[in-house]
Every structure is written in structure tokens, then in C-alpha cells.
HTML snippet that shows the backbone in 3Dmol.js (N, CA, C, O; Angstrom):
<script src="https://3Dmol.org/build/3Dmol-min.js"></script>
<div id="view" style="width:600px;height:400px;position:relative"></div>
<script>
const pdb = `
ATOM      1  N   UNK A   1     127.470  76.416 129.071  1.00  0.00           N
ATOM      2  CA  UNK A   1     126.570  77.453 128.554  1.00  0.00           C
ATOM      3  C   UNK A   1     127.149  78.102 127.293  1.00  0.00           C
ATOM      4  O   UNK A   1     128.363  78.172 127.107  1.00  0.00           O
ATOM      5  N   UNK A   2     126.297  78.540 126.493  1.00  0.00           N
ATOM      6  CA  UNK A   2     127.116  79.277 125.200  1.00  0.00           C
ATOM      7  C   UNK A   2     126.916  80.419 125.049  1.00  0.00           C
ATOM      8  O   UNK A   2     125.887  80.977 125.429  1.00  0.00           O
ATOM      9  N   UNK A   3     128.092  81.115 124.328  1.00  0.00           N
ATOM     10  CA  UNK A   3     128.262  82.874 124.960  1.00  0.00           C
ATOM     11  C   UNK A   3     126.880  83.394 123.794  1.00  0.00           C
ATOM     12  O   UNK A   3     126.826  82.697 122.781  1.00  0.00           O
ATOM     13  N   UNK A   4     125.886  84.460 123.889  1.00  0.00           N
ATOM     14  CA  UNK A   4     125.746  84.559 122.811  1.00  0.00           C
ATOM     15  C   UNK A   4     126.231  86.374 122.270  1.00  0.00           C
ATOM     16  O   UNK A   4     126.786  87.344 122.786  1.00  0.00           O
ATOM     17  N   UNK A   5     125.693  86.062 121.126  1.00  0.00           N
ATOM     18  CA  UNK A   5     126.706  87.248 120.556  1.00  0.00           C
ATOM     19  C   UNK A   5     126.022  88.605 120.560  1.00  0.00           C
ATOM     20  O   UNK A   5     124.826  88.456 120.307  1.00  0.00           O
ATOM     21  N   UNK A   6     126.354  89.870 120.755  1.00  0.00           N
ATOM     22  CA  UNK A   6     126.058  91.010 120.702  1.00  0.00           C
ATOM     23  C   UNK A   6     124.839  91.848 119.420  1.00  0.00           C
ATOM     24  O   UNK A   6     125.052  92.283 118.288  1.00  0.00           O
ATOM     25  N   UNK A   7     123.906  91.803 120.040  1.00  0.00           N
ATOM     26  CA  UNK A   7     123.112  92.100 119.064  1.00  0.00           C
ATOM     27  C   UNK A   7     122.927  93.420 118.172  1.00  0.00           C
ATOM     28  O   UNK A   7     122.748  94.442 118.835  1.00  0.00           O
ATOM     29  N   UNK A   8     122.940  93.570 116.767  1.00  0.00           N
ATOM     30  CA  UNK A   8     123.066  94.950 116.601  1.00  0.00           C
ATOM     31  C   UNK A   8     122.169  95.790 116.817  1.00  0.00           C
ATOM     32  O   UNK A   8     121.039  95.336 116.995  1.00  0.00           O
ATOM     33  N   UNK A   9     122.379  97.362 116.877  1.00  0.00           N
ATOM     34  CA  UNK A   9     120.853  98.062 117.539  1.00  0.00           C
ATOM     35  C   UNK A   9     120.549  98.446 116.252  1.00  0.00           C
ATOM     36  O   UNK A   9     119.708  99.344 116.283  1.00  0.00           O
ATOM     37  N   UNK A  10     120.880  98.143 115.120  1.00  0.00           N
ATOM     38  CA  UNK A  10     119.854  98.672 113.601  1.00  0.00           C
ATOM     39  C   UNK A  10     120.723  98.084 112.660  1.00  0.00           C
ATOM     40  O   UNK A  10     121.935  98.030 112.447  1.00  0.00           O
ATOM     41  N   UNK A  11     119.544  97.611 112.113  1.00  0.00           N
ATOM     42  CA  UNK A  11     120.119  96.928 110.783  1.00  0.00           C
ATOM     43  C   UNK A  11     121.098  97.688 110.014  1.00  0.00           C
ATOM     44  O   UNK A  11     121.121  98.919 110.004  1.00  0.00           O
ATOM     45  N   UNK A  12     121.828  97.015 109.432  1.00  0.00           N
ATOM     46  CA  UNK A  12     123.051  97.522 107.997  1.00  0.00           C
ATOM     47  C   UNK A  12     121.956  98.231 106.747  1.00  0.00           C
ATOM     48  O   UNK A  12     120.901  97.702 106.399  1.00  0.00           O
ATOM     49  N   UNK A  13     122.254  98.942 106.449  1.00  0.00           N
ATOM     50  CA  UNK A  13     121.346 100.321 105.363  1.00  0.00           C
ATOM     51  C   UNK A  13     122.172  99.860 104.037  1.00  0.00           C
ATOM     52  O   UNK A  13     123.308 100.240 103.756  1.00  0.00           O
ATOM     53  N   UNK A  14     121.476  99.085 103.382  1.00  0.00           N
ATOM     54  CA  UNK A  14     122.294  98.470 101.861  1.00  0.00           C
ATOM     55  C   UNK A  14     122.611  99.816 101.188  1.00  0.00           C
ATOM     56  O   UNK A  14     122.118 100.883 101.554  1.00  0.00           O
ATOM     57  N   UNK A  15     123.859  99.607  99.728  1.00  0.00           N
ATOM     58  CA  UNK A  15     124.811 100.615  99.667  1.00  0.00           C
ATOM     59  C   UNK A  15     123.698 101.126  98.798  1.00  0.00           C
ATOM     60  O   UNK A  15     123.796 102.345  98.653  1.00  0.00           O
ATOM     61  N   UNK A  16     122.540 100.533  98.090  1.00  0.00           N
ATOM     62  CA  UNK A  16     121.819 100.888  96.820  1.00  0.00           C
ATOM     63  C   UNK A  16     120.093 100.387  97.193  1.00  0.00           C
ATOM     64  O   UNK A  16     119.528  99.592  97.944  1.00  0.00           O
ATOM     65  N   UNK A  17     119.747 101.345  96.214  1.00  0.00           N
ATOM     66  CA  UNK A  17     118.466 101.858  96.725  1.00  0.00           C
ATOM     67  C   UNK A  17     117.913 100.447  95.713  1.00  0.00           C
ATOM     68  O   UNK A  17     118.662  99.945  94.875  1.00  0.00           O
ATOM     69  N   UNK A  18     116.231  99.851  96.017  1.00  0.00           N
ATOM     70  CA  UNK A  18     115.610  98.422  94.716  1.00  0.00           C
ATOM     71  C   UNK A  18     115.630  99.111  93.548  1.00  0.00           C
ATOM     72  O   UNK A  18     115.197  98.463  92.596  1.00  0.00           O
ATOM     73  N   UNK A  19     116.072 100.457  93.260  1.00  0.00           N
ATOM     74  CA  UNK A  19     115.714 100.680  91.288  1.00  0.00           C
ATOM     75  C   UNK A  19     117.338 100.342  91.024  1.00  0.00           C
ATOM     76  O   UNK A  19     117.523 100.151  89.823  1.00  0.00           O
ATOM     77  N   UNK A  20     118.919 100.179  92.054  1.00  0.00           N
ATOM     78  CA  UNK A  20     119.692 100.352  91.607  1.00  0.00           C
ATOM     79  C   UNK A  20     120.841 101.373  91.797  1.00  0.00           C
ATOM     80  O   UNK A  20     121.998 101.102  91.476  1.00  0.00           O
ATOM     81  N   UNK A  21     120.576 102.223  92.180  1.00  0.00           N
ATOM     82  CA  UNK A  21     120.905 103.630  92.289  1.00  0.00           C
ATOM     83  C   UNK A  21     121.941 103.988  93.135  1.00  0.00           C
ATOM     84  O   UNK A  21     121.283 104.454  94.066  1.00  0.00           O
ATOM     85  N   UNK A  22     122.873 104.075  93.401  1.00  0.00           N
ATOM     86  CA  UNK A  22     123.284 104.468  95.121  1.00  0.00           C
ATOM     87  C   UNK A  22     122.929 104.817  96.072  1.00  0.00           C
ATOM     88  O   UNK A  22     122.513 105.956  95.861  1.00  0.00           O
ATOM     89  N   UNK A  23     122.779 104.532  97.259  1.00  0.00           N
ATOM     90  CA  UNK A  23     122.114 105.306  98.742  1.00  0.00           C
ATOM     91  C   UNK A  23     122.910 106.968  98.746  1.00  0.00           C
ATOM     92  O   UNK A  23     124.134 107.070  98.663  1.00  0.00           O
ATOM     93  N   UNK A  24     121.980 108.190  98.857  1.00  0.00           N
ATOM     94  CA  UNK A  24     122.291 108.699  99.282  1.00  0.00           C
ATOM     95  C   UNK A  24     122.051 109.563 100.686  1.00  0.00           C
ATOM     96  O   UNK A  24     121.234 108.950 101.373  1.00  0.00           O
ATOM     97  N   UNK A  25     122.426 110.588 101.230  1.00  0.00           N
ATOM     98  CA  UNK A  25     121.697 110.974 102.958  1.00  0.00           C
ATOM     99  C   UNK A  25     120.718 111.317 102.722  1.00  0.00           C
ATOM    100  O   UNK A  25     119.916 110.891 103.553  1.00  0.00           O
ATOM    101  N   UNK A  26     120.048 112.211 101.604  1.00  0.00           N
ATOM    102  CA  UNK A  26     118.597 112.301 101.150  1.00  0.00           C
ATOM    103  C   UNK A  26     117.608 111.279 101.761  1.00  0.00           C
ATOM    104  O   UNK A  26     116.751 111.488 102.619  1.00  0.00           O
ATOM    105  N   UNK A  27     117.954 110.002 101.057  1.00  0.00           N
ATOM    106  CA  UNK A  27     117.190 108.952 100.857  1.00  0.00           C
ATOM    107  C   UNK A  27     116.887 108.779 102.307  1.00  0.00           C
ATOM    108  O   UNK A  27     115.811 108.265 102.001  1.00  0.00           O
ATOM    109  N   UNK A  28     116.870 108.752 103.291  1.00  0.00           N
ATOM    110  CA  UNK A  28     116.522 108.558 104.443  1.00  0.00           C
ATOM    111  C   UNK A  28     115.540 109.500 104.863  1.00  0.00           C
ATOM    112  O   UNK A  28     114.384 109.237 105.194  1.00  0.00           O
ATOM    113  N   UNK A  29     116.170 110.788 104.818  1.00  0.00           N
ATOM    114  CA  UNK A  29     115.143 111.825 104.828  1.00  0.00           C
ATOM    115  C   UNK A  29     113.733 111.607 104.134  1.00  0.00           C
ATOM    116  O   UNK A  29     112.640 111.268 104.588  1.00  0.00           O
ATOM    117  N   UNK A  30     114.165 111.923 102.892  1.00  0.00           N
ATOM    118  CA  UNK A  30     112.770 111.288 102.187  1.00  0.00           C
ATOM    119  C   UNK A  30     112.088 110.692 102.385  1.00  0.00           C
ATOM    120  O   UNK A  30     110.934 111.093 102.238  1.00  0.00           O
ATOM    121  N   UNK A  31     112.361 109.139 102.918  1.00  0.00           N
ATOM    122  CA  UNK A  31     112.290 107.808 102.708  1.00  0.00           C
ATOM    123  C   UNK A  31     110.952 108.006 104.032  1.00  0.00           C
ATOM    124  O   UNK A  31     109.821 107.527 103.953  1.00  0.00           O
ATOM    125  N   UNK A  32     111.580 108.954 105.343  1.00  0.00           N
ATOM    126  CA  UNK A  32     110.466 108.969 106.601  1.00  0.00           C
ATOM    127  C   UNK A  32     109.471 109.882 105.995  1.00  0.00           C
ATOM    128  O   UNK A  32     108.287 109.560 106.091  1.00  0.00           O
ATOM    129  N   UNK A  33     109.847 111.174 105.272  1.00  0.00           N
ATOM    130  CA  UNK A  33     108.639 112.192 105.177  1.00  0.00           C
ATOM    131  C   UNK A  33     107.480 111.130 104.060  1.00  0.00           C
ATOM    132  O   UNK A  33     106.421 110.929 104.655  1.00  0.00           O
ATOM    133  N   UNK A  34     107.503 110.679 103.090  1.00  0.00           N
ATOM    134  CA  UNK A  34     106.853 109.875 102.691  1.00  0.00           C
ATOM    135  C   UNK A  34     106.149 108.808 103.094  1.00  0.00           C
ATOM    136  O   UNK A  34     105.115 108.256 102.718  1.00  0.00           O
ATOM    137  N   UNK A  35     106.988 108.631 103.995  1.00  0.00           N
ATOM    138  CA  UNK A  35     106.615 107.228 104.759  1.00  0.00           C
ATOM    139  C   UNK A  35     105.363 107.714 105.974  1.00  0.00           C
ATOM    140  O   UNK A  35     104.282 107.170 106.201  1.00  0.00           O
ATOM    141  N   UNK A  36     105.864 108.703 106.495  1.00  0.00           N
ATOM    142  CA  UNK A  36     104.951 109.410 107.291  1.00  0.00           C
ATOM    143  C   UNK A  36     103.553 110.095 106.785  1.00  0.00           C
ATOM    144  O   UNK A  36     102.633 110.200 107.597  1.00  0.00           O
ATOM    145  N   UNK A  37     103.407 110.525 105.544  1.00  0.00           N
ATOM    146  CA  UNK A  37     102.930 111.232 104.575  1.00  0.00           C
ATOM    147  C   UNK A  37     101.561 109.726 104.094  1.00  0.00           C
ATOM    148  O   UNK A  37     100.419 109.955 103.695  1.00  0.00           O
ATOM    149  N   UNK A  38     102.009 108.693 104.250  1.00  0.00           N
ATOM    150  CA  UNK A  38     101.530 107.517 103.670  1.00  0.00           C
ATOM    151  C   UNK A  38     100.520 106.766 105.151  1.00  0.00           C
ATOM    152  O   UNK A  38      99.402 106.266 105.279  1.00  0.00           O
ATOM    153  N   UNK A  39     101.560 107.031 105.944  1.00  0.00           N
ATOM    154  CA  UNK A  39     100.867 106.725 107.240  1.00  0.00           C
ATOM    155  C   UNK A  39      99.529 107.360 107.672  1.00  0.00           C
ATOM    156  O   UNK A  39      98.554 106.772 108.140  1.00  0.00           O
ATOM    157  N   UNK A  40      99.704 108.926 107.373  1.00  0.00           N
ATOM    158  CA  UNK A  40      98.724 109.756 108.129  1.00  0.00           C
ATOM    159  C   UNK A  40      97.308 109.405 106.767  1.00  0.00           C
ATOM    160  O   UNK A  40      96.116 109.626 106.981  1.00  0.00           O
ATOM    161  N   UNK A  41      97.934 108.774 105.304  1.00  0.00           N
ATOM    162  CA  UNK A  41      96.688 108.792 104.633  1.00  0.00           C
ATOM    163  C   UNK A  41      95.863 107.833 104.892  1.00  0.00           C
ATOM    164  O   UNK A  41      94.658 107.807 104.641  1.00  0.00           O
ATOM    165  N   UNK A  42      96.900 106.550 105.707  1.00  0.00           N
ATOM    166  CA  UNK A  42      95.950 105.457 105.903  1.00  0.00           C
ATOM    167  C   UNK A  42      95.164 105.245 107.358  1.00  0.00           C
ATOM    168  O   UNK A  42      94.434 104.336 107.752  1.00  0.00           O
ATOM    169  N   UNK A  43      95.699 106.670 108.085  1.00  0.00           N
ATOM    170  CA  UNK A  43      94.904 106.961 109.289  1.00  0.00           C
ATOM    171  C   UNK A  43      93.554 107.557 108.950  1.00  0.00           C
ATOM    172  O   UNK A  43      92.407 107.219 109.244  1.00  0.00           O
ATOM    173  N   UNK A  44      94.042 108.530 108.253  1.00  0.00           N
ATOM    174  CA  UNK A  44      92.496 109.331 108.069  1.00  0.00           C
ATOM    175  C   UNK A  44      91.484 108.544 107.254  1.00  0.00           C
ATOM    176  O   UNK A  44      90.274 108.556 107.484  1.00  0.00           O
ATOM    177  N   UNK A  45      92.226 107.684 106.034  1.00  0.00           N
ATOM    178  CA  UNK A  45      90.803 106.343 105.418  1.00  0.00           C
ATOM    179  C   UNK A  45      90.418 105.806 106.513  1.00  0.00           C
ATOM    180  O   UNK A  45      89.295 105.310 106.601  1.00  0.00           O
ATOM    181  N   UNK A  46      91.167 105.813 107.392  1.00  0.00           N
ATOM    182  CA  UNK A  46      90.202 104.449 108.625  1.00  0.00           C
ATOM    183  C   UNK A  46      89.291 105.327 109.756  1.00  0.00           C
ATOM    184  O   UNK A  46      88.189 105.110 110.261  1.00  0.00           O
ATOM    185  N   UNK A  47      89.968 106.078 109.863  1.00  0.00           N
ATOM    186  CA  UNK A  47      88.502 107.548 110.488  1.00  0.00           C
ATOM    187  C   UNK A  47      87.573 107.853 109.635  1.00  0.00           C
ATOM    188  O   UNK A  47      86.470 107.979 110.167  1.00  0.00           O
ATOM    189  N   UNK A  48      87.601 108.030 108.452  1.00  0.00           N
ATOM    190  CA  UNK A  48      86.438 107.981 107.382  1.00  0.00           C
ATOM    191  C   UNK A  48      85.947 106.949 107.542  1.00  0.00           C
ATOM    192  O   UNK A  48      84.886 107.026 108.161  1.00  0.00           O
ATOM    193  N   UNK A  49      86.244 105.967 107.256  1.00  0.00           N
ATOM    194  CA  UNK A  49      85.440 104.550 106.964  1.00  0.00           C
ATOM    195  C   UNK A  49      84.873 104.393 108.216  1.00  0.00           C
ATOM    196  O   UNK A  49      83.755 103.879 108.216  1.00  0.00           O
ATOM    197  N   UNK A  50      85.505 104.800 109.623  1.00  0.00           N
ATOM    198  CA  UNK A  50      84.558 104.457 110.660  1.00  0.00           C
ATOM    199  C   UNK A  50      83.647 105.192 111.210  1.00  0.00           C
ATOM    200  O   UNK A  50      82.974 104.815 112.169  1.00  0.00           O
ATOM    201  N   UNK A  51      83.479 106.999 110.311  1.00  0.00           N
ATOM    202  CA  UNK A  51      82.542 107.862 110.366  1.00  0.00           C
ATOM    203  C   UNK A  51      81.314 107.080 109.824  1.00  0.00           C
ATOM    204  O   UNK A  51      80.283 106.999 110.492  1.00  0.00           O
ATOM    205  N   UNK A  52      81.453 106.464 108.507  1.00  0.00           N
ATOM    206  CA  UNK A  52      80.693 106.050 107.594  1.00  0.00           C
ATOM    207  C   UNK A  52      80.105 104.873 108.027  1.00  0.00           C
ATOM    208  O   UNK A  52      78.944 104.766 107.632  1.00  0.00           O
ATOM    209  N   UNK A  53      80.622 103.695 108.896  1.00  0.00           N
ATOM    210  CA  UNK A  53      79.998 102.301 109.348  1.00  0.00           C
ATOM    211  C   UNK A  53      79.277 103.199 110.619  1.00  0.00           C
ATOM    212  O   UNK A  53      78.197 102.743 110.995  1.00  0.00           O
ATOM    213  N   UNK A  54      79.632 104.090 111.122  1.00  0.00           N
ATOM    214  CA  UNK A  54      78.577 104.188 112.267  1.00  0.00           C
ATOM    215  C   UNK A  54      77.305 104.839 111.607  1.00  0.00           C
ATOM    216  O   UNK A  54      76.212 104.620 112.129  1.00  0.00           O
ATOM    217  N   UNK A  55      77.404 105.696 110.387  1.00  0.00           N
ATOM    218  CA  UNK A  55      76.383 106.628 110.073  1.00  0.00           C
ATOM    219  C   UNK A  55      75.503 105.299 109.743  1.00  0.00           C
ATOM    220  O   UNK A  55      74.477 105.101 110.393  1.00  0.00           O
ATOM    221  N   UNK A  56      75.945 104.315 108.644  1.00  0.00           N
ATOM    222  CA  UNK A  56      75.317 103.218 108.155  1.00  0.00           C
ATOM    223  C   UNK A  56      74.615 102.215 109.160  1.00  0.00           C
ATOM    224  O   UNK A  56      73.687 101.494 108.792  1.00  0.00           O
ATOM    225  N   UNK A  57      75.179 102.212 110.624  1.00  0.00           N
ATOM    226  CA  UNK A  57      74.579 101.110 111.254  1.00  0.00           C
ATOM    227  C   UNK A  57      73.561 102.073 112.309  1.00  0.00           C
ATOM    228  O   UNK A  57      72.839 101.461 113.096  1.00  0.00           O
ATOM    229  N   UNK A  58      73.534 103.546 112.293  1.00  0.00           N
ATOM    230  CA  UNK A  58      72.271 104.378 112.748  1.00  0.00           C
ATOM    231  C   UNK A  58      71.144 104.381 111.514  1.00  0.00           C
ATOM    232  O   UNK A  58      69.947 104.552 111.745  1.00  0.00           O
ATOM    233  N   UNK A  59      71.518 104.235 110.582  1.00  0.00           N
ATOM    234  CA  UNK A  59      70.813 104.701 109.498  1.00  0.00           C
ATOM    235  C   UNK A  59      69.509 102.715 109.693  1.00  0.00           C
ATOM    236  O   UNK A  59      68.338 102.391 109.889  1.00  0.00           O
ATOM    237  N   UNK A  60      70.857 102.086 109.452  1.00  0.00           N
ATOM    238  CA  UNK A  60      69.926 100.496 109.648  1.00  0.00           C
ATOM    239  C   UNK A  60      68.814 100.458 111.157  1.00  0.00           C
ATOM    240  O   UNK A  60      67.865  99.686 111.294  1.00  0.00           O
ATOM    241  N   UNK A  61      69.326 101.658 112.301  1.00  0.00           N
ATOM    242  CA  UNK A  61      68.044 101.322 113.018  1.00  0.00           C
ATOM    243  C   UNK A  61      66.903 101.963 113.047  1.00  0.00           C
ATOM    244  O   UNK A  61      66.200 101.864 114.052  1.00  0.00           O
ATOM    245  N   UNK A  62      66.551 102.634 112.106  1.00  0.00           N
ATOM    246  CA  UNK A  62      65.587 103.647 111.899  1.00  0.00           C
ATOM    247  C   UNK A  62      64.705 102.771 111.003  1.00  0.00           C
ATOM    248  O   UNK A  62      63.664 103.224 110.528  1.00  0.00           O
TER     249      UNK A  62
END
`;
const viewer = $3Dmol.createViewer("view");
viewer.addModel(pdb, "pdb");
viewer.setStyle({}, {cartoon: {color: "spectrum"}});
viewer.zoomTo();
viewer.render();
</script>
């Protein structure tokens, strides 16, 4: 049988940010409030858009 190896519980956090820059503890912080900030906008387009397909498919049975 072959041993296997210990898996890590979170990836390695590269030393530099894609423009170049250094990682700093900010960047994490940031990195969720934005990220979260981005999330909740693409929640509420999809509650709009599905306010709007229901108004549109009452509107088609009239």
C-alpha cells in the first residue's frame, strides 16, 4: 500500500500581489470586504432579474 501524504488545510498565500507589489495583512482584509461587497451585488442582480422574469411571464398571460 502507499503512504499518502498529509494534506495542507490552505493553500500557500504568494509573497506578491498580480500588479507586483508585496503582500501585505491589509490585503486579505480587503481582499474579503470587496469580495463580499461583489458577492452581495451579484445577489441582488439575480433577485432583480427574477422580480422582472416573473412580472414579464404574468404580464405574457394577460
Amino acid at each position: 500500500p502507499q503512504q499518502r501524504q498529509p494534506q495542507q488545510s490552505a493553500p500557500q498565500q504568494p509573497q506578491t500581489n498580480p500588479s507586483g507589489r508585496p503582500r501585505n495583512p491589509f490585503d486579505d482584509i480587503f481582499g474579503k470586504m470587496f469580495e463580499t461587497g461583489a458577492q452581495q451585488r451579484d445577489e441582488y442582480q439575480k433577485g432583480v432579474e427574477t422580480i422582472f422574469d416573473q412580472f414579464k411571464r404574468d404580464m405574457d398571460r394577460r
